[in-house]
C-alpha positions as CSV (number, residue, x, y, z in Angstrom):
1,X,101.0,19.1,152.4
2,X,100.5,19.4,148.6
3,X,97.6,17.6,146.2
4,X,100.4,15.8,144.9
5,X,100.8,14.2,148.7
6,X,97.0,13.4,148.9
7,X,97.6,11.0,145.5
8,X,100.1,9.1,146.6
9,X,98.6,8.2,149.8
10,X,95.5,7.1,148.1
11,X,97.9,4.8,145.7
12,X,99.1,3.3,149.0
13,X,96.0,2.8,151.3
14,X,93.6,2.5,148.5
15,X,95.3,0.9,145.8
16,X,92.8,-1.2,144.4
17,X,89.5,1.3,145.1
18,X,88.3,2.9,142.0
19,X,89.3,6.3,141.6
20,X,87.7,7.2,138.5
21,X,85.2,6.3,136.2
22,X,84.2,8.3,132.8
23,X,80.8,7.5,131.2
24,X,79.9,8.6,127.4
25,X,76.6,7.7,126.9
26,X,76.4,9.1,123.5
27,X,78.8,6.0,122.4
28,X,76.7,3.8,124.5
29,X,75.5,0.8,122.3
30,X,72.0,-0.2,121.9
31,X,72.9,-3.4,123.9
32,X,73.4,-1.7,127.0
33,X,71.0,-2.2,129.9
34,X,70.8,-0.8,133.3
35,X,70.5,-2.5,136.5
36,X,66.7,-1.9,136.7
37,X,66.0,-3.8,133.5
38,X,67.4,-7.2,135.3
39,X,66.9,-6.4,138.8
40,X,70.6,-6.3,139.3
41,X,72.8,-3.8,141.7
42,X,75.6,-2.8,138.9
43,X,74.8,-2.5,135.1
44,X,75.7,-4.4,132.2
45,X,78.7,-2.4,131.4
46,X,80.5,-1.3,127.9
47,X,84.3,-0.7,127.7
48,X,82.7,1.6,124.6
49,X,80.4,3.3,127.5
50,X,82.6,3.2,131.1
51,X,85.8,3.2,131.7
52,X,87.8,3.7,135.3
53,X,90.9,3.7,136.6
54,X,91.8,3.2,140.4
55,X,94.5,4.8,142.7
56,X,97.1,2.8,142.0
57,X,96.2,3.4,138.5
58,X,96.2,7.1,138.8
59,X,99.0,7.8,140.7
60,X,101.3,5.7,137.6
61,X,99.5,7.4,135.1
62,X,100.4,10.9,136.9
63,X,104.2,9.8,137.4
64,X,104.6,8.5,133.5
65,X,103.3,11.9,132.3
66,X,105.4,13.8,134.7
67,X,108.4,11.8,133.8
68,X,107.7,12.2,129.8
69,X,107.2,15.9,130.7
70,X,110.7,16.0,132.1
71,X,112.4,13.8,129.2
72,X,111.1,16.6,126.9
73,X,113.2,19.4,128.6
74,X,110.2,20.6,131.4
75,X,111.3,21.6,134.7
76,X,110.1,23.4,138.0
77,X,108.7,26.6,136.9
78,X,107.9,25.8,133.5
79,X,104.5,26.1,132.4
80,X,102.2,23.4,130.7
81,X,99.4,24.2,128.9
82,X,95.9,21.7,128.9
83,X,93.3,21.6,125.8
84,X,91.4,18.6,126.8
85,X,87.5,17.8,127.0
86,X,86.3,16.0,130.2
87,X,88.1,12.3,130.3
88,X,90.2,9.6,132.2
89,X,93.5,10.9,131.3
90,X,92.2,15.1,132.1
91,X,93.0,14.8,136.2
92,X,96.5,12.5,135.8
93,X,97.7,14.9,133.3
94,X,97.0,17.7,135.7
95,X,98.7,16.2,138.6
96,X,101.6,14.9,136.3
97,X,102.5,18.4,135.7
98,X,102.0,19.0,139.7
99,X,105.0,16.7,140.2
100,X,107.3,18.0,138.1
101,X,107.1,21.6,139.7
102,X,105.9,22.8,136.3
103,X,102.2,25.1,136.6
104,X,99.4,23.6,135.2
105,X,97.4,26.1,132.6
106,X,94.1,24.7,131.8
107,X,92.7,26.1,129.2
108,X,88.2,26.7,128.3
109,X,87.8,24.3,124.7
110,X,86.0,27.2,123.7
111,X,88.8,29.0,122.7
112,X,89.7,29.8,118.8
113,X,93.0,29.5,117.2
114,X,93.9,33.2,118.2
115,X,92.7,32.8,121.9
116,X,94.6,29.5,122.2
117,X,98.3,30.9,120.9
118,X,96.9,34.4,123.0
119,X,96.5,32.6,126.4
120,X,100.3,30.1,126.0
121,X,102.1,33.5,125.2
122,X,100.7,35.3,128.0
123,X,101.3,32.6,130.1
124,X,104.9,31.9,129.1
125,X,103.5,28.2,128.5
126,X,106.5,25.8,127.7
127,X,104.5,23.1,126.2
128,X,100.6,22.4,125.2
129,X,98.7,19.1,125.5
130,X,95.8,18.4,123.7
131,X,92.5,15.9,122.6
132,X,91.5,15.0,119.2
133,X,88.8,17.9,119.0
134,X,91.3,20.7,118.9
135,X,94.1,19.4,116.0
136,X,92.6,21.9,113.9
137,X,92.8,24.6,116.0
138,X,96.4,23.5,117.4
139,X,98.2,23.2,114.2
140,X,98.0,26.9,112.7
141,X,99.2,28.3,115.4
142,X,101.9,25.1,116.3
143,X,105.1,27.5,114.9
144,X,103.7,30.7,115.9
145,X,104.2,30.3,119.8
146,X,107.9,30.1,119.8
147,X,108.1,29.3,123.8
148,X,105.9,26.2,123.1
149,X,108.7,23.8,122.6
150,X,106.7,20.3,123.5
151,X,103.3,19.3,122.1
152,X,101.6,16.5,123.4
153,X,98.5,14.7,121.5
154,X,96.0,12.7,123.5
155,X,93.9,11.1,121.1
156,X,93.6,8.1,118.0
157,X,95.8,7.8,115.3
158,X,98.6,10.8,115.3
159,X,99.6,14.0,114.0
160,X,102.8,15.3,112.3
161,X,103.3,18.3,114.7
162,X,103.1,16.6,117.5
163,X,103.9,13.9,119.9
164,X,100.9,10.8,120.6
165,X,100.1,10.2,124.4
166,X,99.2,6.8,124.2
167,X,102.0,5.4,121.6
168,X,104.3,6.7,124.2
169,X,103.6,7.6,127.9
170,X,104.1,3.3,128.8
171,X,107.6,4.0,128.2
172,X,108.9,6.3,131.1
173,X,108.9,5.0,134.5
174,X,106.0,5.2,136.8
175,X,108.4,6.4,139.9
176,X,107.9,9.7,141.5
177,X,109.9,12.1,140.4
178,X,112.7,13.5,142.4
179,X,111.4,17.3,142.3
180,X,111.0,19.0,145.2
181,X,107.6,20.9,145.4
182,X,106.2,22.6,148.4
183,X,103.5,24.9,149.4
184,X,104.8,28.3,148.8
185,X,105.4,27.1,144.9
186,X,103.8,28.3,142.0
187,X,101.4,26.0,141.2
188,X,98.8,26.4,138.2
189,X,97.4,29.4,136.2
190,X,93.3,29.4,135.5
191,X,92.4,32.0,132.6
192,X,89.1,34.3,133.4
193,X,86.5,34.1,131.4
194,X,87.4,37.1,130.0
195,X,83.5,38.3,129.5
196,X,85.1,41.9,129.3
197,X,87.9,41.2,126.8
198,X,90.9,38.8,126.4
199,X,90.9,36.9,129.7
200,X,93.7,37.7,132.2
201,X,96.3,34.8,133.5
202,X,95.3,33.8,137.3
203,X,98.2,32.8,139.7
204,X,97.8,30.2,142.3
205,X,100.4,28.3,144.4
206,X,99.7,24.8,145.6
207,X,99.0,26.2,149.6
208,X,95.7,27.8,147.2
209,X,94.8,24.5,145.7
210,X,95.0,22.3,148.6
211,X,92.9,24.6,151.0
212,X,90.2,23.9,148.1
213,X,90.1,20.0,149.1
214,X,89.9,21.2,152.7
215,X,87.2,23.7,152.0
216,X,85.2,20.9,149.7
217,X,85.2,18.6,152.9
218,X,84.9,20.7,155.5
219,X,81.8,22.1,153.5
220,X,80.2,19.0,152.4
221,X,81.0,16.2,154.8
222,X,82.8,14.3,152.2
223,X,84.3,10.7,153.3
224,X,85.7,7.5,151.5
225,X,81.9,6.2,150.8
226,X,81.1,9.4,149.0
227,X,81.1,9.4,144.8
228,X,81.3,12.4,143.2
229,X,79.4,13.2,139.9
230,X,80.8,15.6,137.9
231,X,79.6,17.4,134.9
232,X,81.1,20.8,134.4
233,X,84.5,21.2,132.3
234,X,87.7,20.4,134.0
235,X,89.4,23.5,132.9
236,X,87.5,25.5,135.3
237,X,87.7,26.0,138.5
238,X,84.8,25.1,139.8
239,X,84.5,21.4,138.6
240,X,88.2,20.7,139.5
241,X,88.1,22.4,143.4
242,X,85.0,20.3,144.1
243,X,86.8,17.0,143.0
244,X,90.1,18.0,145.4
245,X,87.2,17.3,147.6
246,X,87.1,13.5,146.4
247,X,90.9,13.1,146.0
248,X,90.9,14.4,150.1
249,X,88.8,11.7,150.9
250,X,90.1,9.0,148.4
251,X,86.2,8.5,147.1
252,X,85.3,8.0,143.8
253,X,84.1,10.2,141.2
254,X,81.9,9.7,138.2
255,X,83.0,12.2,135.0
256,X,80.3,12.1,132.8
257,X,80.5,13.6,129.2
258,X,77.3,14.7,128.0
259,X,74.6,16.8,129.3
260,X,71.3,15.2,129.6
261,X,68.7,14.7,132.3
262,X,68.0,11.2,131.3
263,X,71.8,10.5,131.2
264,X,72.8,12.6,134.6
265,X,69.7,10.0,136.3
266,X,71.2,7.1,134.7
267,X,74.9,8.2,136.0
268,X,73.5,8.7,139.0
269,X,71.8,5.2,139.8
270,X,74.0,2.9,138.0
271,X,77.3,4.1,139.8
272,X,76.0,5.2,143.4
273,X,76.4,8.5,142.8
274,X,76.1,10.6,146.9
275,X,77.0,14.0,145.5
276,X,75.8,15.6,142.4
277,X,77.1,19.4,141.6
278,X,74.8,20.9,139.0
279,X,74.6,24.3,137.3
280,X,70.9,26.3,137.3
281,X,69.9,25.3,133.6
282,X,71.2,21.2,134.4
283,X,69.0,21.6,137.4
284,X,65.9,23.3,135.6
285,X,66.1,20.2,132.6
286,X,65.5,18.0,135.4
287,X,62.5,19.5,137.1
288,X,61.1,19.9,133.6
289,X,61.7,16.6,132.2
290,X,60.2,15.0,135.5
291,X,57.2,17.4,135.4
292,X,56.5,16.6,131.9
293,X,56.6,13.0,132.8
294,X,60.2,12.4,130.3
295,X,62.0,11.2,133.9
296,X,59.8,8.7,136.0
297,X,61.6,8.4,139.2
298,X,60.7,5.2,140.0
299,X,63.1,3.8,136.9
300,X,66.4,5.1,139.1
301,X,67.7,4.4,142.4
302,X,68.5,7.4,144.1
303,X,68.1,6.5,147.5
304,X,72.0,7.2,148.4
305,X,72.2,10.9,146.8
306,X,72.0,12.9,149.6
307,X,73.8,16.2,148.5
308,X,72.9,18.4,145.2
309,X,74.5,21.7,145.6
310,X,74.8,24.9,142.7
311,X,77.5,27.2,142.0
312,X,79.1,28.9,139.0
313,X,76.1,31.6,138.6
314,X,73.5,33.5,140.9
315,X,70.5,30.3,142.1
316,X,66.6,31.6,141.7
317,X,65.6,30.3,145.3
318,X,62.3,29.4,143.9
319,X,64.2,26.8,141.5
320,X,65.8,25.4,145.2
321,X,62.7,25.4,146.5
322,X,61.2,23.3,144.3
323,X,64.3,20.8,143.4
324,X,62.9,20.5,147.9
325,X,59.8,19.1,147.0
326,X,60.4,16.7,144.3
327,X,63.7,15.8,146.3
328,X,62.7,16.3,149.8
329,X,65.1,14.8,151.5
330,X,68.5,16.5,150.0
331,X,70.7,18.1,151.4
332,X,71.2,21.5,149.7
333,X,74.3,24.2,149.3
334,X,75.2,27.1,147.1
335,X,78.8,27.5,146.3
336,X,80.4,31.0,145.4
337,X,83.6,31.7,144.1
338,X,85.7,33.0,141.6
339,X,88.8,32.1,140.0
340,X,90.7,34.1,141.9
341,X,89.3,32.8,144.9
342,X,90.3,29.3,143.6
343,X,86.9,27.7,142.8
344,X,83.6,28.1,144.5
345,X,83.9,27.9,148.5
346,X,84.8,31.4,150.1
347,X,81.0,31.9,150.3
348,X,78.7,29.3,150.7
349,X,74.8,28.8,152.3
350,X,75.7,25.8,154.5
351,X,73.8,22.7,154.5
352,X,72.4,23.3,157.8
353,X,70.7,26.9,156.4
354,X,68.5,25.5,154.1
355,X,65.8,27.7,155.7
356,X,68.3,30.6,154.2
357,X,67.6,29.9,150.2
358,X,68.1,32.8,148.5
359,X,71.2,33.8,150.1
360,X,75.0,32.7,149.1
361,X,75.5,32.2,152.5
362,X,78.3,33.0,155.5
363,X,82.4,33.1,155.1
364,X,83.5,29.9,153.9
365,X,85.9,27.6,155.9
366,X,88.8,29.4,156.5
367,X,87.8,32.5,154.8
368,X,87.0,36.3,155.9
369,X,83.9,38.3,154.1
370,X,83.7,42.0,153.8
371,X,80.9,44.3,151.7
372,X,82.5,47.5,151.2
373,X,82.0,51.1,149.7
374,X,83.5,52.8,147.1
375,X,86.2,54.0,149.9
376,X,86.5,50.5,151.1
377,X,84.5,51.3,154.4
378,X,82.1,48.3,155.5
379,X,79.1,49.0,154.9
380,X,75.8,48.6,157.1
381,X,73.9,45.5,156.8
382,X,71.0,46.3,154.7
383,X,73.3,48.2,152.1
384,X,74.5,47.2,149.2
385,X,78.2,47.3,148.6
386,X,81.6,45.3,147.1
387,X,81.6,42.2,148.4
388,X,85.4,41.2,149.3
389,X,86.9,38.2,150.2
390,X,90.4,37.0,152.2
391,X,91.8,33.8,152.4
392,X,94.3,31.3,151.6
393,X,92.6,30.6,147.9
394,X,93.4,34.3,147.0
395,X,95.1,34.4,143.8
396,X,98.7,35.7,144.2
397,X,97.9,38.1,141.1
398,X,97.1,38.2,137.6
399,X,100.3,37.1,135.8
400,X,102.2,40.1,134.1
401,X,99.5,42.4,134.9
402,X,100.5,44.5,137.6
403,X,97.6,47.1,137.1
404,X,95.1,44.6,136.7
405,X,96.1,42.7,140.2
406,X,96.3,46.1,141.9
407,X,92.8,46.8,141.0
408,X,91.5,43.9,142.6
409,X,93.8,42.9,145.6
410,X,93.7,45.3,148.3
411,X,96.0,44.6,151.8
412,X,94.7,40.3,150.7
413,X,91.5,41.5,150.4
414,X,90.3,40.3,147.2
415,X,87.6,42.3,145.4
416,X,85.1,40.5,143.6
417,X,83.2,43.0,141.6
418,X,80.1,41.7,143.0
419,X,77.1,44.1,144.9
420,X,75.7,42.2,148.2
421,X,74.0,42.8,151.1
422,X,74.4,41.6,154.4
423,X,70.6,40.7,156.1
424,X,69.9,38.5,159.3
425,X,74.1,37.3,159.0
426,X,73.6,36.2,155.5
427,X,75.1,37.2,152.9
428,X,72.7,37.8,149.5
429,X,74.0,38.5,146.2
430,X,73.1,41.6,144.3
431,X,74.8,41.3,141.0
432,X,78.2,42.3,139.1
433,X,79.6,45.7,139.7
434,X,79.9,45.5,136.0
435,X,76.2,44.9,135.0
436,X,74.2,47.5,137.6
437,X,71.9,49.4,135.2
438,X,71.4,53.1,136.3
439,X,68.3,54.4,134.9
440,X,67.2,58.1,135.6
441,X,69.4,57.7,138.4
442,X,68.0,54.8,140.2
443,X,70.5,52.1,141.0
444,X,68.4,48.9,139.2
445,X,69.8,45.1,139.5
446,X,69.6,43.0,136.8
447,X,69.8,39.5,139.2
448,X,66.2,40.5,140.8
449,X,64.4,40.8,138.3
450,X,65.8,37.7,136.5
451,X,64.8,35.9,139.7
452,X,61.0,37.6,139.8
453,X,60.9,36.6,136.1
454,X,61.8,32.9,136.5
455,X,58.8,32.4,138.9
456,X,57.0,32.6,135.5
457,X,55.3,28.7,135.0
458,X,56.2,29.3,131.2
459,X,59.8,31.0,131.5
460,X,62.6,28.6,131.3
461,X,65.0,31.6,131.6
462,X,65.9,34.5,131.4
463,X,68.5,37.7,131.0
464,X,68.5,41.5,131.9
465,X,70.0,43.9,130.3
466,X,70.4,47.8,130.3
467,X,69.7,49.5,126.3
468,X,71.5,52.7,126.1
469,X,68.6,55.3,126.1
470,X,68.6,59.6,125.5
471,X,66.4,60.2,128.3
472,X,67.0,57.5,130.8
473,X,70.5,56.2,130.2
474,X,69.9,53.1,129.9
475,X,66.7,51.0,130.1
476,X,65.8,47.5,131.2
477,X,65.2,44.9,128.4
478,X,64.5,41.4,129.3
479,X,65.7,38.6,127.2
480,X,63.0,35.7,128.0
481,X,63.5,31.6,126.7
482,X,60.6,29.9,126.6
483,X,60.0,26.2,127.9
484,X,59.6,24.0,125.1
485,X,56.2,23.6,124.2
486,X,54.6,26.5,125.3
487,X,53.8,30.2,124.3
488,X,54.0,33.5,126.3
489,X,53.1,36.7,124.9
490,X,54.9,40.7,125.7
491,X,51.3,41.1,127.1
492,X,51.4,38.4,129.6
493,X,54.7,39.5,130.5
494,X,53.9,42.7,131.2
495,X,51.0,41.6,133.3
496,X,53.3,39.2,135.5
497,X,55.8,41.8,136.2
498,X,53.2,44.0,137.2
499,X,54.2,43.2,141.4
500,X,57.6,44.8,140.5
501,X,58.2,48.0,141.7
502,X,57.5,50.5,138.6
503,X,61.3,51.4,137.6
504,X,62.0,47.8,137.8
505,X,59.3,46.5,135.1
506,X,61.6,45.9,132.0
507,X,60.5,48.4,129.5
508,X,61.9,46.0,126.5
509,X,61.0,42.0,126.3
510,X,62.8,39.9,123.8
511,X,61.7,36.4,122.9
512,X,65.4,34.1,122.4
513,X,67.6,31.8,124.0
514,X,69.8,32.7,126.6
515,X,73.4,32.2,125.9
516,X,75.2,30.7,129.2
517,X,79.2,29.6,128.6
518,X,80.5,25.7,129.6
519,X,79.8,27.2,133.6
520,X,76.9,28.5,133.1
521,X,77.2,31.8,133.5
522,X,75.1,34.0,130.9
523,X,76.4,35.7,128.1
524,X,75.7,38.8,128.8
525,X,78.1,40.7,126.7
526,X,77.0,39.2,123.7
527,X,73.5,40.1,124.1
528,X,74.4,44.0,124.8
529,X,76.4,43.1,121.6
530,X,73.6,41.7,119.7
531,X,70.7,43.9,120.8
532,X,72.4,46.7,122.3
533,X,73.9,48.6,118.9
534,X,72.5,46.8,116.5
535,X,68.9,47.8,117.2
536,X,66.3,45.5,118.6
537,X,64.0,43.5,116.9
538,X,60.9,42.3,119.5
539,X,58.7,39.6,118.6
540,X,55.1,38.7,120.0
541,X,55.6,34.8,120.6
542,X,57.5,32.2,120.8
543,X,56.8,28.4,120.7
């Protein structure tokens, strides 16, 4: 069985369920009210602020844009490019290209001009859709990509260059293509996030992406009643794996665009949302704005959320431990993954090990765990080494890079780069490979002390990295943001890392924000980049 299979099911047995809703509360209008204002179960809705589709709708919107695909010369093989923020049409589109045996190539909105035409030519990418936000980063680089044949605008109005979604897809037939597509098939190629240089092309066939939706359930217990909110940009991994979850289960999911704790609550009560997936900083906002008295929880109803799990980034266990006691009665899981791994789910804590916080958990469903040496030899538990990871979700390689793949797949052994350790049958995360800091010959990780740090009452977050040093070779420097409102001084600092071990205590504290990308991974090149040649420039307090 493919996705495309679990989608046309769901058109049959749940025609007229909804399937998807997208909120924009930024373009909500003033006259909007929620449910608690007039005592009501459902809100006062805005076609402005919600719309949704169901399965029946879904499945015709995914067989239109595969049949326009395949009027415009695509066919099985092809490759199909995907520029699009978070909407309704994001998820059709996708499995639109699923059904015409083309590979779906999302790509991060992030991306410039030159990393847009970079990532279609290293992915052989036959044609490119795209949303309103991205014309003017589309069109200078529209006749440079010669294989790019097809251009697809979703968005208002139109552009010369390039054919509009909406003027045409209610013209080609809503019938299922005649394409035979099966398991073994190429089916999608995910970009890194290329933190180390111009991201590498990810192969996955569909056997990958439908042991994801089994993964999701198996993990998380997911069933028809269940609605999904999700947050994080489509593009990635991540977000799109955990929603296979909801198109397994033919349950609803909520796409809201916009980041805020205030909206996320609203989201949350006004559409029955079970399952929330947040990232570390989403989940910090709302602690803070409920401490500080912003969020009363007594405005929502949130008695059917029973699930908030993290992913995407290494989870401070004192941040889960206190989500526990303002939300006592959640379940909890951390998801770990990488894109090679197809999404978040080849590690994960387990609902049930709650009592394990702190760890990333035990061998996902269906998946094999390994922490290796430098020789590939397991290590003992207690040790740090490579964690490794087998499965069906294991990329088939990166896409014209035959070095690069061989690097990191090993007899289907995937290597992740990460350093864990294996204590009590759980498996704890160290930190990358790549950013170990090795001063005066002491292995030091950057992930502990980021997690000692964020115990700090004043310390929203924070980032370590190593500064190159003549004696040392490199040196700790902490890169600390603030909650708003408050000061913290180097002094105070200093005092409250005082219970780490000596080599540990950073020797260099910088006052600034943390830069995390759309998954919320930190930026740490770009901080080595902007304090680690360029000199450093420390300051005393911040507000």
């Amino acid at each position: 069985m493919i996705l495309t299979d679990l989608l046309e099911r769901n058109a049959i047995k749940y025609k007229h369920k909804e399937a998807l809703v997208e909120l924009n509360p930024a373009f909500k209008p003033e006259s909007y009210r929620t449910w608690r204002e007039f005592n009501l179960i459902e809100p006062i809705k805005s076609d402005e602020y919600r719309r949704s589709i169901t399965w029946g709708e879904f499945d015709l919107m995914a067989n239109r844009f595969a049949n326009l695909l395949l009027c415009k010369g695509i066919k099985k093989g092809d490759k199909v490019a995907i520029l699009l923020m978070n909407s309704l049409e994001w998820l059709p589109i996708y499995v639109g290209v699923l059904k015409t045996g083309a590979l779906a190539v999302p790509m991060n909105y992030r991306y410039t001009s030159e990393e847009i035409k970079y990532c279609l030519t290293l992915a052989d990418c036959n044609a490119l859709v795209f949303g309103e936000e991205f014309i003017g980063r589309v069109e200078p680089i529209a006749d440079r990509t010669p294989l790019v044949k097809t251009l697809v605008y979703v968005g208002p109005g139109s552009v010369q260059f390039a054919d509009n979604y909406f003027d045409t897809i209610n013209y080609y037939s809503d019938v299922r293509p005649e394409v035979e597509v099966d398991e073994s098939d190429d089916a999608a190629i995910y970009f890194s996030s290329g933190t180390t240089g111009f991201p590498k092309a990810i192969l996955h066939s569909h056997e990958a992406l439908y042991s994801a939706s089994e993964v999701e359930v198996h993990h998380h217990h997911q069933t028809k009643d269940d609605v999904f909110l999700c947050m994080p940009p489509l593009y990635h991994t991540g977000a799109k794996m955990h929603w296979f979850g909801s198109l397994a289960t033919a349950s609803k999911a909520v796409l809201l665009r916009g980041i805020k704790p205030e909206w996320i609550m609203d989201a949350i009560s006004n559409e029955g949302v079970t399952i929330v997936w947040l990232l570390v900083p989403w989940a910090q906002d709302i602690l803070d704005s409920i401490d500080s008295g912003k969020l009363k929880l007594e405005n929502y109803k949130l008695s059917q959320w029973r699930l908030m799990h993290v992913g995407a980034q290494p989870v401070p266990a004192s941040l889960i431990r206190r989500w526990k006691e303002v939300f006592p009665k959640h379940d909890y899981d951390t998801n770990y993954g990488l894109s090679e791994s197809v999404g978040p789910g080849c590690v994960h804590l387990g609902i049930e090990n709650i009592s394990h916080v702190g760890a990333i958990g035990v061998p996902g469903y269906g998946w094999k765990c390994r922490i290796v040496d430098e020789a590939g030899n397991d290590v003992l538990p207690g040790e740090v080494g490579e964690l490794i990871v087998k499965g069906k979700g294991v990329m088939r390689c990166y896409y014209k890079n035959e070095e690069a793949t061989a690097d990191v797949l090993k007899d289907g052994w995937l290597y992740t780069g990460d350093m864990a350790k294996l204590q009590d049958g759980f498996i704890y995360l160290v930190d990358r490979k790549k950013d170990v800091i090795i001063s005066g010959g002491e292995n030091i990780y950057p992930v502990q002390i980021e997690d000692f740090l964020r115990k700090h009452d004043r310390i929203k977050d924070c980032a370590v990295i190593g500064l190159r040093d003549q004696r040392l070779g490199e040196i700790t420097c902490a890169i600390i943001e603030v909650k708003e409102g408050m000061e913290l001084t180097e002094a105070e600092v200093n005092e409250f890392a005082f219970d780490l071990p000596r080599y540990k205590r950073p020797r260099v504290i910088i006052f600034d924000k943390v830069p995390r990308n759309p998954t919320g991974k930190i930026e740490k090149p770009l901080l080595r980049e902007k304090y680690g040649s360029s000199g450093i420039v420390e300051t005393e307090t911040n507000v």
